[in-house]
C-alpha positions in Angstrom: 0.0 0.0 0.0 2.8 2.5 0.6 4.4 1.5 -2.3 1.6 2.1 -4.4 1.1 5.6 -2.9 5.1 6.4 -3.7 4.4 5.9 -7.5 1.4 7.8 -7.8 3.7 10.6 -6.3 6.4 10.3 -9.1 3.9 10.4 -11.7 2.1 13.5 -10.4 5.4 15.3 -10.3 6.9 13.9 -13.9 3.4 15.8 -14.8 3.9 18.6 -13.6 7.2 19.0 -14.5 6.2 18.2 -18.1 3.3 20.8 -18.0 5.9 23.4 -16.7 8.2 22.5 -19.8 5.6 23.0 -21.9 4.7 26.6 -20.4 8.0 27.5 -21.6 7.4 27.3 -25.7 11.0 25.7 -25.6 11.1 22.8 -27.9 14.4 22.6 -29.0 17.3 20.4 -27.8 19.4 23.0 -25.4 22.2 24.2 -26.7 21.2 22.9 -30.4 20.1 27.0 -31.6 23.2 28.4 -30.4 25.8 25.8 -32.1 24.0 25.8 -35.4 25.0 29.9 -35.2 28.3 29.7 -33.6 31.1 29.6 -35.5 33.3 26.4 -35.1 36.3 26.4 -33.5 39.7 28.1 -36.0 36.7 29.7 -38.4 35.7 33.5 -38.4 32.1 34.2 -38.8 31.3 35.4 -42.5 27.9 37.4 -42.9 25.4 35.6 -45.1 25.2 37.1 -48.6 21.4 37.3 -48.3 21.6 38.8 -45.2 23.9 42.2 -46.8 21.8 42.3 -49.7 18.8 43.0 -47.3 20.6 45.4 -45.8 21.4 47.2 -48.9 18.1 47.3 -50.4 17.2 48.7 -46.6 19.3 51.6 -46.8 18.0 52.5 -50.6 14.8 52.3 -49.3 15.1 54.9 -46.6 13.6 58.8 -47.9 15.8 61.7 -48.2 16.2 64.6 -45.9 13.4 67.2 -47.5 14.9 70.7 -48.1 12.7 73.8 -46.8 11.3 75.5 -49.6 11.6 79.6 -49.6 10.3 82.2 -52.0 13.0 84.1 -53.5 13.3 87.5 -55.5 16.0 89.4 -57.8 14.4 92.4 -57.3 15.2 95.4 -60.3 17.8 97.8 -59.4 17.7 101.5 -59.6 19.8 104.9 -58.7 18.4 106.3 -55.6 19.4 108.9 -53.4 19.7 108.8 -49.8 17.6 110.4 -48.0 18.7 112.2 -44.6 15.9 113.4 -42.3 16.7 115.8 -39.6 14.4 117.6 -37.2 15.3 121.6 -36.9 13.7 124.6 -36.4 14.0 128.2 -39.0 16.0 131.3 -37.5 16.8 134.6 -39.0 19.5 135.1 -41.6 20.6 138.4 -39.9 19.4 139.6 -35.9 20.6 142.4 -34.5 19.4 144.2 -31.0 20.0 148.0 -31.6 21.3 150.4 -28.8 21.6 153.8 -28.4 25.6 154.7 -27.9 25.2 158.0 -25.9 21.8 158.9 -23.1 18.9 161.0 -23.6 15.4 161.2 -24.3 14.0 160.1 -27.2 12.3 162.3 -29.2 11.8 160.5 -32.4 10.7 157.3 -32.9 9.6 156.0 -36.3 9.1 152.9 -36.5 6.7 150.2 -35.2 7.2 146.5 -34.4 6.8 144.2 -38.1 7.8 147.0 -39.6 9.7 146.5 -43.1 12.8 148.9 -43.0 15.6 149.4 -45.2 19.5 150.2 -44.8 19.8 153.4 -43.0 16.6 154.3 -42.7 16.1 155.8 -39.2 14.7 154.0 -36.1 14.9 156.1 -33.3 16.4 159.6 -32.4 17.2 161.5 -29.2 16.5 165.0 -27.8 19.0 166.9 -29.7 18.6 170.7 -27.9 22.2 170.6 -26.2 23.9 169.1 -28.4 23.1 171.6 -31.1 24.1 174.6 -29.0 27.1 172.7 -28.4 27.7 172.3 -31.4 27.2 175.8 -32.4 29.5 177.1 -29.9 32.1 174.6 -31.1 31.9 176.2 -34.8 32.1 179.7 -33.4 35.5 178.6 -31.7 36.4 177.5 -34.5 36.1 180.4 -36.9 37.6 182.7 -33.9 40.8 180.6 -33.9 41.2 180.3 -37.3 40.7 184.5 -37.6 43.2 184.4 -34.6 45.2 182.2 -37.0 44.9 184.6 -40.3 46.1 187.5 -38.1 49.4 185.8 -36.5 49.7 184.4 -40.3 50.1 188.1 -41.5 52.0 189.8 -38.3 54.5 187.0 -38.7 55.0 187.9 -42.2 56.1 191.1 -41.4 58.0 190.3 -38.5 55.9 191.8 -35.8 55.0 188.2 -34.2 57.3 185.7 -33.2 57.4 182.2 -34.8 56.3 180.9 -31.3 53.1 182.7 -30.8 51.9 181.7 -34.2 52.6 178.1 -34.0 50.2 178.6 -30.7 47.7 179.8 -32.8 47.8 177.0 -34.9 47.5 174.8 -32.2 44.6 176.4 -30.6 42.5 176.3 -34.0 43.5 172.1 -34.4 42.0 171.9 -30.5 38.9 173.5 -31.6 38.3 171.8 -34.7 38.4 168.7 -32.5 36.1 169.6 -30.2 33.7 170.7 -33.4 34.1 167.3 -34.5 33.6 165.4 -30.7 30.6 167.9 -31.1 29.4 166.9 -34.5 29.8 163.0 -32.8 28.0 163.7 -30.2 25.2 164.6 -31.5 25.3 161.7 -34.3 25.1 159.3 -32.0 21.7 160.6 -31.0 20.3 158.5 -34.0 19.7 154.2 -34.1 19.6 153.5 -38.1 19.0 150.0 -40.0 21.8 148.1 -39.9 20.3 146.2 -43.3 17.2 145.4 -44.7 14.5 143.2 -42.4 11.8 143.8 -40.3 11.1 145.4 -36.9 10.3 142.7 -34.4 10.7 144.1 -31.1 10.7 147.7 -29.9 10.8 148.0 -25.8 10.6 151.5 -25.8 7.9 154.5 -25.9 8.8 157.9 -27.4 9.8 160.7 -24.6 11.4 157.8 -22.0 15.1 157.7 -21.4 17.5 155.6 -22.1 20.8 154.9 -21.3 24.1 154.6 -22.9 23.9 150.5 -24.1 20.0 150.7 -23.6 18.1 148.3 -25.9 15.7 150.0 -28.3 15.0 147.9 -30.9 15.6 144.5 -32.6 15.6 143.8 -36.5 15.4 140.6 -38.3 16.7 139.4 -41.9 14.1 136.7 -42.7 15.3 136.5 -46.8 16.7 134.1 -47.0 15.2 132.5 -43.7 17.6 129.7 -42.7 16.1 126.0 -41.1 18.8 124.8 -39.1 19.2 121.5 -37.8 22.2 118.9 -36.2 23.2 115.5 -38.7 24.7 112.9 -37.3 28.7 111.7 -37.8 27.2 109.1 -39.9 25.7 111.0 -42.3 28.0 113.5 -42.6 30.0 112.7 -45.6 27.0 112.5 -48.0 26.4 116.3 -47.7 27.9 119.1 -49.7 27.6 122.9 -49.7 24.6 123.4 -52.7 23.1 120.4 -52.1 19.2 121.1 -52.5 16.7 120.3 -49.3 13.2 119.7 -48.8 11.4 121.7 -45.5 8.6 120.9 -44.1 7.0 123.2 -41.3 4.9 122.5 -38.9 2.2 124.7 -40.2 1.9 121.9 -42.8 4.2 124.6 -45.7 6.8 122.4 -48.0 9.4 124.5 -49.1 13.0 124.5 -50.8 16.1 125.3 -50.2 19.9 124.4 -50.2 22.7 123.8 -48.1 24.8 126.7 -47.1 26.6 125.8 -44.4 27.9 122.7 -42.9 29.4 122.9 -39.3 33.4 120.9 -38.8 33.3 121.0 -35.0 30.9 118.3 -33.8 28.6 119.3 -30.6 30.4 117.5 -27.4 27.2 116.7 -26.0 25.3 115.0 -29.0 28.4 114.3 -31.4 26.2 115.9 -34.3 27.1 118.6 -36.8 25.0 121.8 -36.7 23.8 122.3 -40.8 21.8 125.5 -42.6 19.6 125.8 -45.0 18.8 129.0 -47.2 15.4 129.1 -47.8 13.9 132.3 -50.4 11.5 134.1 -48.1 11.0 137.5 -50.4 7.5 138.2 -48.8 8.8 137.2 -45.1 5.8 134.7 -44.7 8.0 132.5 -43.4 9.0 133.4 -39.6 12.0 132.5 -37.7 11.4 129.9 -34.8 9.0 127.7 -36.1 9.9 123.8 -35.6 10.7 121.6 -39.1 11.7 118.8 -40.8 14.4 119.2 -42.8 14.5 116.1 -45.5 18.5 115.9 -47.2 19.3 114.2 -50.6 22.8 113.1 -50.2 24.6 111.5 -53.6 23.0 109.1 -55.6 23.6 105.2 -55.0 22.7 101.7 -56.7 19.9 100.1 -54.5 16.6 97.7 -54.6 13.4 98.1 -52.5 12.0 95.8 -50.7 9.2 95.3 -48.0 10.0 95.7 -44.8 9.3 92.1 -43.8 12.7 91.0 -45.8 15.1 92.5 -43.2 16.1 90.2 -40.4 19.1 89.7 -37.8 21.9 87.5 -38.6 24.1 85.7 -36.5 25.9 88.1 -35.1 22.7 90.9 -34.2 23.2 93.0 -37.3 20.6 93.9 -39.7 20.4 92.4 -43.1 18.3 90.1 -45.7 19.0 86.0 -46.3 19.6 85.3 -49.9 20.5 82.2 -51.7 23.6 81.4 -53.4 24.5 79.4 -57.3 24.6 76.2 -55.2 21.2 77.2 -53.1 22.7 77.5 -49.8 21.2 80.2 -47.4 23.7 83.4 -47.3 23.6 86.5 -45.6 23.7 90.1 -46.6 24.1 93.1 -44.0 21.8 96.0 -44.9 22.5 99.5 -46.2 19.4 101.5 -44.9 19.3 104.6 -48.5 15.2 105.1 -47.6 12.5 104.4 -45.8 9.2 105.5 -47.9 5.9 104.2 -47.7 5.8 101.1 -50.5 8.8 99.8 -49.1 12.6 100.3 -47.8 15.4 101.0 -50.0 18.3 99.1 -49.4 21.9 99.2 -51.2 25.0 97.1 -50.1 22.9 94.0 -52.1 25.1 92.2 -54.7 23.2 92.4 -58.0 22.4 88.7 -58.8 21.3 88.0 -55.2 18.4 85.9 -54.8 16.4 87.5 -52.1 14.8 85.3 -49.7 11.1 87.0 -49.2 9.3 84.1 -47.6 10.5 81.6 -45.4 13.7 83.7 -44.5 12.9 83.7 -40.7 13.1 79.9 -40.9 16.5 78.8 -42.7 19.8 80.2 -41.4 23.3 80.2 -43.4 24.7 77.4 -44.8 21.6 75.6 -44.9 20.4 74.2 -48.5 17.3 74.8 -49.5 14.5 74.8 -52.1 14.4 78.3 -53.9 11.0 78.6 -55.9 10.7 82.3 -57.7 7.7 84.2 -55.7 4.7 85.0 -57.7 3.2 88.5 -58.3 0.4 88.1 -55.9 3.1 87.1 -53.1 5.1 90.4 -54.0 2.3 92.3 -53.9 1.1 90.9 -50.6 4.1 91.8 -48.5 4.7 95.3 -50.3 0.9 95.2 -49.1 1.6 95.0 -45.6 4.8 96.8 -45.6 2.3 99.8 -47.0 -0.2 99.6 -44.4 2.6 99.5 -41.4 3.3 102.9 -42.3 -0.3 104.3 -42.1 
């Protein structure tokens, strides 16, 4: 009876054992899968010629790296001149604060404040009264010396007069004809004349009040030509030239003409800037001095393209510039010459002629980078110098 009970045991655990084989999914004789692969002892493996066909006709199968497609342009070039905008305010060509040299009262005056005068006309004159009977007893001296004079001429002749007392006399007649002439002086200094032609813009005095010696009475400007002067920047500097012509606009809304005349050498210290004049024609002096404008410079012409403003983007290194694409369709880049900034579009120069401007898709490439260059269509042009259009309004 035990022994019956033993084998029943064995078999129940050959059984399971056999069922837990089976779990595995491992048919095979051990060992037998690896030794058919291994290479035998003294032999170096070889790769199956199947096997590197497959992996040839693996890697042909594999897709290519797609290049980025970008819109490109060779835009037309023309001859444009830079345009230098400055901000500047008009002044008189001439200003002049008149003074009266000597005191008094003033017992002429006139003229009137925007008053049109001319060269030596007269502005203001002083009580005279004194002066005159100074001056009349100045030229009564002097005719009694020179009788004194006539008579020591004709005793000396003679010999009556020594050569002594008549060089007296003749000293005596040159003190009074200097004192005539302090006299005569005098009392022209009593009048303020026009300096030059302009207009009466301040008078700070009434007739009948006193002034002093130095005492301001009046001030005159020149407004033909009036000048719009304004400070250019180092940068700019070498485009200008004495004659160049200049577009004004005033605040008032007024667009007027005019052309360099002057063209500082000594730089401000504060601002590094160059103060610059221009002569505007003002005959009718409508035109007034100290009114804020916008003075608008053509400096020489240069070879440039416009483009919309959407083109220009930063480079590598920060600086300002358009992506093109080379013969070989790689991404290059072309730092920027800013000639204009107008409504339809910026002009650039500093572009090589057969560059293929990148106008879409520039933002997304960088340099070196091969791409797809398809030609943009008119619609696409038009589009962007669309925008670049209605960024300005």
């Amino acid at each position: 009876m035990p022994k019956y009970r033993f084998h029943k045991l064995a078999a129940i655990v050959v059984l399971v054992g056999f069922a837990a084989w089976m779990a595995t999914g491992e048919f095979s004789s051990v060992g037998s899968a690896a030794a058919d692969n291994e290479p035998k002892a003294g032999e170096v493996e070889q790769p199956k010629a199947a096997d590197a066909g497959n992996a040839k006709a693996s890697a042909a199968e594999q897709p290519k790296a797609t290049l980025r497609t970008v819109a490109t342009i060779t835009p037309p070039r023309r001859t444009y001149a830079r345009a230098i905008r400055i901000s500047g305010l008009t002044e008189a060509d001439k200003r002049a604060v008149l003074a009266t040299r000597v005191d008094g009262i003033i017992d002429k005056l006139p003229v009137k404040q925007g008053q049109h005068v001319k060269t030596g006309d007269l502005v203001l004159m002083l009580a005279t009264e004194e002066k005159l009977s100074a001056l009349s007893n100045a030229k009564q001296l002097v005719a009694q010396r020179q009788a004194e004079l006539d008579a020591a001429s004709r005793l000396a002749k003679t010999g009556n007069l020594p050569k002594l007392q008549l060089d007296n006399a003749r000293s005596t007649l040159t003190l009074a004809q200097s004192m005539l002439e302090a006299m005569q002086a005098q009392l022209d200094r009593n009048e303020v004349r026009a300096p030059f032609d302009g207009v009466i813009d301040r008078v700070p005095v009434e007739l009948g009040s006193s002034v002093m010696q130095g005492g301001e009475v009046a001030t005159i400007l020149s407004l033909d030509p009036v000048i719009a002067r304004g400070e250019v920047s180092e940068r700019d500097l070498g485009y200008l030239k004495i004659g160049d012509k200049a577009n004004v606009r005033l605040v008032s809304g007024q667009n007027v003409e005019g052309t360099v005349r002057y063209i500082s050498r000594d730089a401000s210290s504060a601002t590094r800037t160059f103060r610059v004049e221009i002569a505007i024609p003002n005959p009718e002096g409508t035109i007034p001095a100290g009114m804020t404008a916008e003075i608008g410079l053509s400096a020489q012409p240069t070879d440039a393209v416009m483009l919309p403003r959407s083109v220009v983007t930063l480079g590598d290194k920060g600086d300002l510039g358009i992506r093109a694409v080379d013969k070989d369709n790689k991404v290059v880049f072309f730092p920027i010459d800013l000639v204009d900034d107008t409504p339809t579009g910026l002009v650039l120069g500093g572009i090589p002629a057969d560059a293929r401007i990148i106008v879409a898709g520039q933002e997304l490439v960088k340099e070196g980078e091969v791409v797809k260059p398809v030609e943009a269509d008119q619609a696409t042009i038009q589009k962007l110098l669309g925008e670049a259009t209605a960024g300005t309004q």
